[in-house]
DORO-282277 format. One line per 2 residues: number of its first residue (from 0); for each residue x, y, z of C-alpha. Coordinates in pm, 1 decimal. Example, Ala and Ser with C-alpha at 12.3 -4.5 7.8 and 13.67 -1.06 7.14 Angstrom:
DORO-282277
0 = 1230.0:-450.0:780.0; 1367.0:-106.0:714.0
***
This chain:
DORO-282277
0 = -602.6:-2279.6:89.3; -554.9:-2693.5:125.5
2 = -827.4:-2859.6:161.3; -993.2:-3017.4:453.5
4 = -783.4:-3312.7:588.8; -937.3:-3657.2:682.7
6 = -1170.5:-3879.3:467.8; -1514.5:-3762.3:639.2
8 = -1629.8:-3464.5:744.0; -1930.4:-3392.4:957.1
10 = -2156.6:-3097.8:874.4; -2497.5:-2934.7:1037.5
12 = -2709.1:-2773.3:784.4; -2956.1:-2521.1:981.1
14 = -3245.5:-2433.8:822.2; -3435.3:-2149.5:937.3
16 = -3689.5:-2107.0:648.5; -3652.1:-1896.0:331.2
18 = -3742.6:-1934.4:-40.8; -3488.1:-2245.1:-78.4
20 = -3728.2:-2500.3:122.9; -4031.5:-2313.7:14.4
22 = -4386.2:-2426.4:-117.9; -4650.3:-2279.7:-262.8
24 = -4985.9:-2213.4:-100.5; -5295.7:-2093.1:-257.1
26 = -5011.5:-1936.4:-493.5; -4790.5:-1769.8:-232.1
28 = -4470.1:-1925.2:-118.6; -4439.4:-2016.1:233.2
30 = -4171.2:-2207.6:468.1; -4211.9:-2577.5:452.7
32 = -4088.4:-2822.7:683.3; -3924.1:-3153.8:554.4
34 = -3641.1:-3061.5:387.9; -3428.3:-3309.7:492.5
36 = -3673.2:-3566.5:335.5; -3672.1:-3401.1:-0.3
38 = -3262.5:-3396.4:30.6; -3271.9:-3761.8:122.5
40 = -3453.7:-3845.5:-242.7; -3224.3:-3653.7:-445.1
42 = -2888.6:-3857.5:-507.5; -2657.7:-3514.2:-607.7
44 = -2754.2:-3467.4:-220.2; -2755.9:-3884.6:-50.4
46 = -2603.2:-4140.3:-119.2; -2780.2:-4382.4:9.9
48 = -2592.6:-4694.8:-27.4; -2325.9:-4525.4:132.1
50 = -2495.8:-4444.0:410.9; -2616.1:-4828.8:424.9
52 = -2263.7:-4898.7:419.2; -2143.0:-4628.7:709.9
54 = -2453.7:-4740.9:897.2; -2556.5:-4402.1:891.8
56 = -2863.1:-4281.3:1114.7; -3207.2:-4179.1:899.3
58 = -3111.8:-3840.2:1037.4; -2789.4:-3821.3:850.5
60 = -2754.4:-3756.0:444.9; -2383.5:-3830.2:281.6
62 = -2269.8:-3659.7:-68.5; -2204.5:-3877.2:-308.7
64 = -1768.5:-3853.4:-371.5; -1612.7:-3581.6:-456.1
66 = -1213.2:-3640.0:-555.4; -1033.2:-3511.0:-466.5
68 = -1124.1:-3456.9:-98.6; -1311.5:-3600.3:200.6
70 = -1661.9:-3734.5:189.9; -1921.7:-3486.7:326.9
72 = -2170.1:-3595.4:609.0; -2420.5:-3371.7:697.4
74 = -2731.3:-3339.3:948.2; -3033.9:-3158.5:874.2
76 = -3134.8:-2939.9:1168.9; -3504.8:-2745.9:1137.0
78 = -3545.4:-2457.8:1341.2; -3892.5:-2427.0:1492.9
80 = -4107.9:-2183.0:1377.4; -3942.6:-2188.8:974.5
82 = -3937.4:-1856.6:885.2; -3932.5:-1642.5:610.2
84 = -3591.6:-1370.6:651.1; -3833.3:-1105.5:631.3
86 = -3946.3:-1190.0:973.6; -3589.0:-1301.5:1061.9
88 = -3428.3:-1036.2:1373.4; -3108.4:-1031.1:1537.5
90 = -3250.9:-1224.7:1826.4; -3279.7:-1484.2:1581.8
92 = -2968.2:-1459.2:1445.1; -2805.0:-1469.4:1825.0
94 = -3013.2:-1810.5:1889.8; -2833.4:-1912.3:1548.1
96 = -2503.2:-1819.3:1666.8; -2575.4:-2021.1:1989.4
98 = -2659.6:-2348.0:1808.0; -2359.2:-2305.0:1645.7
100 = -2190.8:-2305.4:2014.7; -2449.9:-2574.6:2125.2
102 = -2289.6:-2837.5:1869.0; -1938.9:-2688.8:1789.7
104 = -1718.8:-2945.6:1905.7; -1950.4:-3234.7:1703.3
106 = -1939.4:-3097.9:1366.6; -1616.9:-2973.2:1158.0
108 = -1852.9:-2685.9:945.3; -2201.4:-2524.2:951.8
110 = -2461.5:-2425.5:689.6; -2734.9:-2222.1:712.1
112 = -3004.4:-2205.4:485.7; -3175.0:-1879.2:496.8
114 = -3411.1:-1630.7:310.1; -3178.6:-1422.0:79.9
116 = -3361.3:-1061.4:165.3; -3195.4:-1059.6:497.8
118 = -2906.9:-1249.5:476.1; -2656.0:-968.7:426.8
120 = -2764.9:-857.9:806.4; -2794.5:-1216.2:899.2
122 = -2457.3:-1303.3:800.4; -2308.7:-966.1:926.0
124 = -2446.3:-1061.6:1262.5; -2314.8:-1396.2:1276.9
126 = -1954.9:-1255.6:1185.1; -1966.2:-1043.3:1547.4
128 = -2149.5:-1254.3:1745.3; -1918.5:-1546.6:1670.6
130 = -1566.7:-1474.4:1781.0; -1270.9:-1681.1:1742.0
132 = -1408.9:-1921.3:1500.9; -1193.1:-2211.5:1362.5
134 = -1438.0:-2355.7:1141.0; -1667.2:-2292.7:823.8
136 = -2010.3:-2108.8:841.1; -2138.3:-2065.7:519.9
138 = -2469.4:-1933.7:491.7; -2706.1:-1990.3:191.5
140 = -2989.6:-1967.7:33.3; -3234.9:-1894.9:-334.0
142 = -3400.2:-1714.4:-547.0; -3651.9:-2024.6:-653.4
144 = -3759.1:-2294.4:-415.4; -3580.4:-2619.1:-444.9
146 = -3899.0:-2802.7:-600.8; -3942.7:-2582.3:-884.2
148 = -3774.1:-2766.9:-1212.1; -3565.7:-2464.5:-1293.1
150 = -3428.2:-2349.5:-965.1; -3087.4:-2157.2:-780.5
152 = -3152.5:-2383.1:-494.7; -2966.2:-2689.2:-577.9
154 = -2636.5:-2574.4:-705.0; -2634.5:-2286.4:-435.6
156 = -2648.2:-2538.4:-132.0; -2438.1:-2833.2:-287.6
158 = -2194.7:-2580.6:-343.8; -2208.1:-2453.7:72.1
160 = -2135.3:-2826.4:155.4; -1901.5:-2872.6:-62.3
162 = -1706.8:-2551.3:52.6; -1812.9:-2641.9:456.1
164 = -1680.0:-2983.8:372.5; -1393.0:-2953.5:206.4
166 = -1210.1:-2651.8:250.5; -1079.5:-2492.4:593.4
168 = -1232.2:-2135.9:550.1; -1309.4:-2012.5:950.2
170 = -1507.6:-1755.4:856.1; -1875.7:-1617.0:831.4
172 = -1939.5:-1673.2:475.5; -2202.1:-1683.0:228.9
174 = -2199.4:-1880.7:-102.5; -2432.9:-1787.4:-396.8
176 = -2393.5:-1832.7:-785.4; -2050.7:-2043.1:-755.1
178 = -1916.0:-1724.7:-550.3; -1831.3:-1751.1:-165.7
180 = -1842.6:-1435.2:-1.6; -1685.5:-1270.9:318.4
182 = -2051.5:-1257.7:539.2; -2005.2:-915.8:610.7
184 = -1913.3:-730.7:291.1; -2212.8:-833.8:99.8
186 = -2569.8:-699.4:43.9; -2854.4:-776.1:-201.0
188 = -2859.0:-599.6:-531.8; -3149.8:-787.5:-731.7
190 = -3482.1:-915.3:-665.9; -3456.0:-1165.8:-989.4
192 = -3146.8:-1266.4:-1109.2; -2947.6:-1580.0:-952.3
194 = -2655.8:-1352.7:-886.4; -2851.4:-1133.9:-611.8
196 = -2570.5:-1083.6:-435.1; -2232.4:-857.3:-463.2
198 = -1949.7:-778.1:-272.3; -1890.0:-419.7:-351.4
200 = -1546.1:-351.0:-159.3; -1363.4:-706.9:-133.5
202 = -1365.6:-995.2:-399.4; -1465.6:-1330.6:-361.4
204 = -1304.1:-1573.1:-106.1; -1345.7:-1865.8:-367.7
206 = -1476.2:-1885.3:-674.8; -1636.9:-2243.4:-767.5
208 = -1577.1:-2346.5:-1178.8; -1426.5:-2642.3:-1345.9
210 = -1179.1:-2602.4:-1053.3; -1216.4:-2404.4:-684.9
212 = -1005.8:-2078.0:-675.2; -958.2:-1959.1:-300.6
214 = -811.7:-1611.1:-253.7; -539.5:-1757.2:36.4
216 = -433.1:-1388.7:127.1; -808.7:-1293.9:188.0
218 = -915.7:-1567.8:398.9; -887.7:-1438.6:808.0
220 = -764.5:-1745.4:1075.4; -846.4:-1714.8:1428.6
222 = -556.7:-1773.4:1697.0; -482.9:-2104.7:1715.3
224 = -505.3:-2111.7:2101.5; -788.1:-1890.4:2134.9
226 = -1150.0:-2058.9:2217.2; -1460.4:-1978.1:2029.4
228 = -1657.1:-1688.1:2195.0; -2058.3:-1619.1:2091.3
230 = -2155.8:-1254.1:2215.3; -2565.1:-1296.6:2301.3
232 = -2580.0:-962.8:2467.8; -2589.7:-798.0:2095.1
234 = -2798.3:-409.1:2146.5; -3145.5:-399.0:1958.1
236 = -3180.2:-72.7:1951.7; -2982.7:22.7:1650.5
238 = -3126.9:148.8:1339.2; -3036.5:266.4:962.8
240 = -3128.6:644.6:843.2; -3064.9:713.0:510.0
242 = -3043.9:1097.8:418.1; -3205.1:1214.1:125.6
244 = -3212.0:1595.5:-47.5; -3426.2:1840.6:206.8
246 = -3486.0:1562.6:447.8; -3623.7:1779.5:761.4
248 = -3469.2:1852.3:1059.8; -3782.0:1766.5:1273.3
250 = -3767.9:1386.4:1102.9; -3415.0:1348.7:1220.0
252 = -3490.4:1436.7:1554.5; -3804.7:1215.9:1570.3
254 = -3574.8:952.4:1426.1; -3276.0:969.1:1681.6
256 = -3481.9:941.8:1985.7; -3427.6:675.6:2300.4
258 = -3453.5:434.6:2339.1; -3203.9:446.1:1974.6
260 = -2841.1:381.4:2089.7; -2679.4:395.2:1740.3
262 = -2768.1:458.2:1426.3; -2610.9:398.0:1079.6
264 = -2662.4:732.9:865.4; -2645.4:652.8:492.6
266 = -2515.2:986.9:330.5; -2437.3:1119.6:-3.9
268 = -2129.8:1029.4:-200.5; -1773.7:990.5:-4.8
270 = -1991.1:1099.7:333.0; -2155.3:1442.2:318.8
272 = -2476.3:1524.3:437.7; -2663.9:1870.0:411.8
274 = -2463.0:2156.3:618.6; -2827.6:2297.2:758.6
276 = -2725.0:2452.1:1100.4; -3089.1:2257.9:1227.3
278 = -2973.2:1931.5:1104.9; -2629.5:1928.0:1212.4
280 = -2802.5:2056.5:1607.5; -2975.4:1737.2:1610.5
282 = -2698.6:1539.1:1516.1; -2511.8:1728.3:1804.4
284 = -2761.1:1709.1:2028.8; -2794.2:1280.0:1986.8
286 = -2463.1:1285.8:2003.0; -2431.0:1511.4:2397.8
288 = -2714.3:1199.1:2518.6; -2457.1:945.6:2375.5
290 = -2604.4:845.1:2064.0; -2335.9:662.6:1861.5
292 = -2336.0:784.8:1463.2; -2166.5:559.4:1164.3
294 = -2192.5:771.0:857.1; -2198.6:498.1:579.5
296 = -2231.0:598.4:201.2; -2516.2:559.5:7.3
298 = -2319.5:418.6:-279.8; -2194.3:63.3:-335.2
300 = -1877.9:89.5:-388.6; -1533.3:312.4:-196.9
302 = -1540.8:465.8:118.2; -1672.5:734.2:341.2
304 = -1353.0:965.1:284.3; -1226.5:1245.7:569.0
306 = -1376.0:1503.8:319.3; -1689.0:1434.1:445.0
308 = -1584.5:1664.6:749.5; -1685.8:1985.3:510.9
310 = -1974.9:1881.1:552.8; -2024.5:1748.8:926.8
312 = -1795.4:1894.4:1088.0; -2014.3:2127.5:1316.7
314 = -2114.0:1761.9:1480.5; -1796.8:1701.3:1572.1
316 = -1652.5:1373.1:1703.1; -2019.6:1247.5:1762.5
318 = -1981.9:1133.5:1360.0; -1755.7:761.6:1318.9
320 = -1674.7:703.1:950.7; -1779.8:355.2:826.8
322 = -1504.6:347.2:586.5; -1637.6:104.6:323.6
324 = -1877.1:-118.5:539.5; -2195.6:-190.0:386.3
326 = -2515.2:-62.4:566.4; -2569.1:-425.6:689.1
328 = -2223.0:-471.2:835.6; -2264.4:-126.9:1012.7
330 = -2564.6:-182.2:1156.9; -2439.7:-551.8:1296.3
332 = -2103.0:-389.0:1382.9; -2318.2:-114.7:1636.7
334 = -2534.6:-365.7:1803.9; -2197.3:-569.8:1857.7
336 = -2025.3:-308.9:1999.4; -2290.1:-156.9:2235.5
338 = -2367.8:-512.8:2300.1; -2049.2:-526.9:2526.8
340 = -2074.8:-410.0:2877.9; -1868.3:-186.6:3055.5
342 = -1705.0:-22.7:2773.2; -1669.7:424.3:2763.3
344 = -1838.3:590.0:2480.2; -1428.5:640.3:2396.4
346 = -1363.8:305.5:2351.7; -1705.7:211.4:2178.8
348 = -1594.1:485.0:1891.8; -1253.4:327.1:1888.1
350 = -1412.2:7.7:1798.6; -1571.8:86.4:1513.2
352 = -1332.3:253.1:1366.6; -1131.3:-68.6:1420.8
354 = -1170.6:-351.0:1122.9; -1295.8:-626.1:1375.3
356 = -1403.4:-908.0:1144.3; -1287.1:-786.9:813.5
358 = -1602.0:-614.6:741.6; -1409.0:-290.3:649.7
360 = -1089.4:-153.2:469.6; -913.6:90.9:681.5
362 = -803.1:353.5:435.3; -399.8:424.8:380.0
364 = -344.3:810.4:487.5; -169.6:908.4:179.5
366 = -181.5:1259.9:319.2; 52.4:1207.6:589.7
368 = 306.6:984.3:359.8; 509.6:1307.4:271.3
370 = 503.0:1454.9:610.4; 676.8:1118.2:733.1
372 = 1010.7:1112.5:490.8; 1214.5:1332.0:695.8
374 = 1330.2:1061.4:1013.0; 1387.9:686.8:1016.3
376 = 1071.0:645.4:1216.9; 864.6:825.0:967.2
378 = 1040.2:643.7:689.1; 904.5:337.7:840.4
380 = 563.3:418.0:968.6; 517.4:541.6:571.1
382 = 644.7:221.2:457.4; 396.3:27.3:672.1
384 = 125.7:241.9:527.1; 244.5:150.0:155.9
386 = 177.1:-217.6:225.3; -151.6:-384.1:54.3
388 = -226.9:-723.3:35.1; -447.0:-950.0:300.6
390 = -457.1:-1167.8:645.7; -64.5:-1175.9:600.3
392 = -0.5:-767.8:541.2; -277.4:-747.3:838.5
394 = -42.5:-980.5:1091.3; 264.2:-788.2:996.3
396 = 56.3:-427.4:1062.8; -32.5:-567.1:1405.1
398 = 312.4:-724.8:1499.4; 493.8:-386.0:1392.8
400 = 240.1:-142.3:1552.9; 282.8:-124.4:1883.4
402 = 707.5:-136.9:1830.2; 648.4:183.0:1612.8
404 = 366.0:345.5:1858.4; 605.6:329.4:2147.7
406 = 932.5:409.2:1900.9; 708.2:771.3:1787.7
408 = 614.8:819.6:2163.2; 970.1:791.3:2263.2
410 = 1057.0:1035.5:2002.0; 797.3:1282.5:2050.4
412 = 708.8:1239.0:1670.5; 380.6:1352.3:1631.0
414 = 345.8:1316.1:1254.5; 417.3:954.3:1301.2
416 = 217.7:889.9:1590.5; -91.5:1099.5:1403.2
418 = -56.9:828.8:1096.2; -38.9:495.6:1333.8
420 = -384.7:671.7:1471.3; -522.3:659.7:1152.6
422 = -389.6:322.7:1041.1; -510.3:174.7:1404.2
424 = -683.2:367.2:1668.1; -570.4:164.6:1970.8
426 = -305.5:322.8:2108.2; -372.0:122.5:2409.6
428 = -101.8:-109.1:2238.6; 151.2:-258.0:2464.8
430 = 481.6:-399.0:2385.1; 606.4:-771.7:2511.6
432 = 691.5:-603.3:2899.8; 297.8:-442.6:2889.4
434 = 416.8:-44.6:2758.7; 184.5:144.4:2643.7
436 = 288.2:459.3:2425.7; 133.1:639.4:2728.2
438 = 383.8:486.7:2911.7; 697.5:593.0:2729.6
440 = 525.0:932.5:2712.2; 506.2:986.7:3075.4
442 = 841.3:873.8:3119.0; 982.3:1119.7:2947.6
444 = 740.8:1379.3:2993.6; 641.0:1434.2:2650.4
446 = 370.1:1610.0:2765.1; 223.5:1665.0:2352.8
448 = 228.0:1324.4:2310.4; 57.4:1285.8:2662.0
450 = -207.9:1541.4:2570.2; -281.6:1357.9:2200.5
452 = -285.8:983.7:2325.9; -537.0:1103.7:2620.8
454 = -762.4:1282.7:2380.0; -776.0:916.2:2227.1
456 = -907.6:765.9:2492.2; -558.0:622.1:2602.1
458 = -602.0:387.1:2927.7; -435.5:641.3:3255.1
460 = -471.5:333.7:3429.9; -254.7:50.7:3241.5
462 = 10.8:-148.6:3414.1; 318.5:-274.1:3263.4
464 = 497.8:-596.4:3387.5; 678.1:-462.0:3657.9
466 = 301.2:-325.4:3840.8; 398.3:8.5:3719.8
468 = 99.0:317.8:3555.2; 218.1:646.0:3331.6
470 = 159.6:852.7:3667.8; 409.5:696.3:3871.0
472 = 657.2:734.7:3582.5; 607.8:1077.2:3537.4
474 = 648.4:1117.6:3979.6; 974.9:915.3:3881.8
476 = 1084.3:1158.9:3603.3; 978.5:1470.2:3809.4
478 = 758.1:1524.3:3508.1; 517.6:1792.8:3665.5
480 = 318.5:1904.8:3370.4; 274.2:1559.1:3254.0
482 = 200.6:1473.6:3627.1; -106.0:1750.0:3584.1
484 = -243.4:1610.8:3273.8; -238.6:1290.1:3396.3
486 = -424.7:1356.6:3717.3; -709.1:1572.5:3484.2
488 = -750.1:1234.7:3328.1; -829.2:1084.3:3627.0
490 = -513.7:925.8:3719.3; -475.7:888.1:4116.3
492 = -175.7:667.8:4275.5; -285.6:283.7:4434.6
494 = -214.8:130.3:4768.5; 1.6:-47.4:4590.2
496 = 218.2:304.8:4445.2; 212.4:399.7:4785.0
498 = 319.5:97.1:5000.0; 708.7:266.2:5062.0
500 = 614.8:588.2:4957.1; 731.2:729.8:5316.3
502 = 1083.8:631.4:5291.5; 1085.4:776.4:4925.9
504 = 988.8:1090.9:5069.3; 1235.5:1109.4:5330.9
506 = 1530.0:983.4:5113.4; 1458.3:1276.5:4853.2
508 = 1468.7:1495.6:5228.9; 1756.2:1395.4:5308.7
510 = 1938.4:1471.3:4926.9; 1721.7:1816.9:4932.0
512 = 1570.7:1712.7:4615.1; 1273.4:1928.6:4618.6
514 = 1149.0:1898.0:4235.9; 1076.8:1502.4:4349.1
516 = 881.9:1583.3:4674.0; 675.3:1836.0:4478.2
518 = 630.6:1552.9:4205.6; 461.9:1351.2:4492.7
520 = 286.7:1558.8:4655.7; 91.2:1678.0:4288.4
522 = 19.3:1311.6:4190.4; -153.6:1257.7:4544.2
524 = 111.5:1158.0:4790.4; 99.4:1212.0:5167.5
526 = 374.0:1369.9:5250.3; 373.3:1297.4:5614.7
528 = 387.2:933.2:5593.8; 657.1:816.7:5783.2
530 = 961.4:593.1:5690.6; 1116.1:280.1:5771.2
532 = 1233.4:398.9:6071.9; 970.3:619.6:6181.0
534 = 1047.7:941.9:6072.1; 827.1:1162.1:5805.2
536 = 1031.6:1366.3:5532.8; 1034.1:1678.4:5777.9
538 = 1169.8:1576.7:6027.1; 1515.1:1437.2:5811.8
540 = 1481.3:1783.9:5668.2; 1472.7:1962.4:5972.2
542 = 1765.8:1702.1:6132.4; 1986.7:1787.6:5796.3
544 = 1946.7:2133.5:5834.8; 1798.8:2132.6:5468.4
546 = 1604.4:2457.7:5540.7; 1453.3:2476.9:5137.7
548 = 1305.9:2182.0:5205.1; 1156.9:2225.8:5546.5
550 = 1009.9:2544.7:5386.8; 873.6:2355.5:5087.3
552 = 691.4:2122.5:5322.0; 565.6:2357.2:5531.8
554 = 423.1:2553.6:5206.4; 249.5:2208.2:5127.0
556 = 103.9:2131.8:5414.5; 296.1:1911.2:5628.7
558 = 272.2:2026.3:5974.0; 561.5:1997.3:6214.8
560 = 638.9:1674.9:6337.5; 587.5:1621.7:6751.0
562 = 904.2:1510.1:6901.5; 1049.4:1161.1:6844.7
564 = 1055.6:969.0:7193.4; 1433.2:907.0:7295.9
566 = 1529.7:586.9:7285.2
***
């Protein structure tokens, strides 16, 4: 990763509270304002000639050089009330995210100093709410204040500015014990040691020794042309319930009542939970009043595995796997996603099982890598399951995906199209002219590849570039049990389908074609619309003499035309 270019960079260092700027009281710590004026005395954090020299604000503190790279300028800015992270929410953590926004173009980086007992969810929160990001927030904090002689504090935040400053990481981090951290894959794993933190499932970014060591192929960069985005409307009412041996059934219930909207269950080993017939009702019975369930493992380290369906699988699809999130990112992951308005409880599950921010590891299906050997297509969907690696692997995943989606719909392959599932669960992928696998499907009336992507929650109302939806492919294809399941899924024909629909009708009169009028007429047509020159598709029929078809109208519906006027 190169460093940072430019000589100067400007940083804002928010400080919220937490041990690092804490004093003690009547011998118990509490937040203390004035941080910035303790900073300003300490020259491994001002220079203060420097800053004479740069005619520098009193607001502003400048590191002393660091070569190579650019000199850091920061700005101390104290949140009012200081608190400690115990007492730390995510509404605070939105109003974070939206000083970030507030002063985004001004500064090149962010640091936030918070408590350490709640930054995992802090920084998991921050990763959601702030899409799109192009710049460094690195989130810090200590075990011992910053006054206290022998102390975490001082290497911990030199080392955030120094990393904010100096290196272009555009990501929600968090830096502790010379380690920076992906925000969202960490949690807290001592009360006493300097190294409270650990990553379980994904290594350090950067490691800070004699030299910097940044893991390039783990780092994640936003679209260059895409703006940042903060999502405030984030749902509270999320919560974490971790099973235990004999936990009872009536708890459970008590636990997933409204106004709960999603809850992260914490279960045993690779995912299980206890097969009780009461337990598993009130897991099905959260689940019928919409209550979204992330099973997450109790353990630190691998993933909730599909085995975990011997054990849940009388709940049914109510159950997301967490894969290898951490408790912390699952929780912030569910108050993201219910956060956003307007979406089905279809697409809410797809998201989370989607890696969003990097906060989980989507799991290879080595079970279906056999299965795929026998075809080309499977050859290559297996292929693009063997790949490992990081931000580059992921870009090549998501530029192949929806080439092979649409190549397996196409092909009716439904091995192939099962694994891309698995590897990404939007099929609502569209090629460069706006196909959807739904789209190829319809077109050629693979109606098993209809019925799986529609179980998925594929969209029965996308457009491609030419204005045109998987039901009025399938009325092109004369398609008429894919017309059916399309029209169960809710899939009705537009003013817009319809606008020449009447001389369609009577052109397929006049050539007899029957199997197309019938194709109409199931996906919602009128038949009796007329055509450009007046006439509806009975009366051609009748005029040709094309008696089947006069009969098949009839059958339908369409009641005799009155007599044209003569002209």
């Amino acid at each position: 990763m190169a460093r940072a270019p430019g000589s100067e960079r400007q940083l804002l260092v928010v400080y919220t509270g937490g041990t690092l700027g804490m004093r003690s009281e009547r011998g118990v710590l509490v937040p203390s304002p004035g941080l910035a004026a303790v900073l300003r005395t300490l020259p491994t954090f001002h220079d203060a000639e420097c800053a004479r020299a740069l005619g520098l604000p009193d607001d502003t503190l400048v590191l002393p050089p660091a070569s190579p790279g650019p000199r850091v300028i920061y700005t101390v800015l104290q949140c009012q009330p200081l608190l400690d992270s115990s007492d730390m929410t995510i509404t605070e953590w939105v109003e974070i995210a939206q000083t970030i926004e507030r002063y985004y173009e001004q500064y090149h980086g962010f640091v936030v100093i918070h408590g350490t007992d709640t930054m995992a969810f802090a920084a998991s929160v921050l990763s959601f709410a702030l899409e799109n990001l192009h710049k460094p927030v690195i989130l810090t904090g200590a075990q011992v204040p910053i006054y206290a002689l022998w102390s975490d504090s001082r290497e911990n935040l030199l080392g955030a500015l120094l990393m904010a400053g100096q290196y272009v990481i555009p990501e929600v981090c968090l830096f502790i014990q010379n380690q920076l951290f992906r925000g969202n894959r960490v949690t807290k794993v001592d009360t006493r040691r300097f190294g409270a933190f650990s990553s379980p499932n994904l290594p350090p970014l950067a490691t800070m020794d004699a030299d910097v060591t940044v893991a390039q192929d783990l780092v994640r960069t936003a679209n260059g042309k895409d703006a940042l985005v903060v999502h405030s409307s984030m749902e509270r009412n999320v919560g974490i319930l971790r099973l235990y041996p004999g936990i009872p059934a009536s708890l459970v219930r008590a636990f997933l009542q409204p106004p709960l909207k999603g809850v992260v269950m914490e279960t045993f080993g690779s995912g299980n939970a206890p097969t009780k017939p009461d337990l598993l009702q009130e897991l099905q019975a959260a689940a019928e009043r919409g209550l979204i369930i992330v099973n997450c493992s109790h353990c630190l380290w691998g993933p909730v595995t599909p085995g975990y369906a011997s054990g849940l699988a009388e709940a049914g699809a109510s159950i997301v796997s967490g894969f290898d999130m951490t408790s912390e990112a699952a929780l912030a992951k569910l108050s993201f996603v219910l956060g956003q308005p307007g979406l089905s409880l279809g697409h809410r599950k797809k998201l989370l099982g989607k890696d969003l921010r990097g906060e989980m590891t989507v799991p290879v299906a080595d079970k279906h890598r056999s299965s795929l050997q026998g075809t080309v297509l499977g050859r290559s969907v297996a292929w693009l399951f063997g790949l490992s690696g990081g931000q580059e692997v992921a870009a090549l995943r998501d530029a192949m995906l929806p080439s092979l989606a649409l190549a397996a719909a196409h092909a009716s392959d439904l091995k192939a199209l099962q694994a891309l599932m698995e590897l990404d669960s939007d099929l609502c992928l569209e090629d460069c002219n706006g196909q959807t696998p739904l789209h190829v499907a319809a077109r050629r009336g693979q109606e098993g590849v209809v019925t799986m992507l529609l179980h998925r929650g594929a969209d029965v109302d996308a457009r491609d570039q030419d204005g045109l939806s998987p039901l009025l492919l399938a009325v092109r294809g004369r398609h008429q049990g894919t017309i059916g399941l399309l029209r169960m899924a809710g899939a009705c024909l537009t003013p817009q389908d319809l606008e020449d629909t009447g001389t369609e009708l009577c052109r397929l009169a006049s050539r007899a074609d029957t199997k197309g009028l019938q194709a109409w007429w199931q996906a919602g047509a009128d038949l009796e619309q007329p055509g450009y020159d007046g006439r509806s598709a009975l009366q051609v029929a009748e005029a040709a003499g094309n008696l089947e078809v006069v009969a098949l109208l009839r059958s339908l519906g369409v009641a005799s035309p009155e007599a044209l006027p003569s002209t």
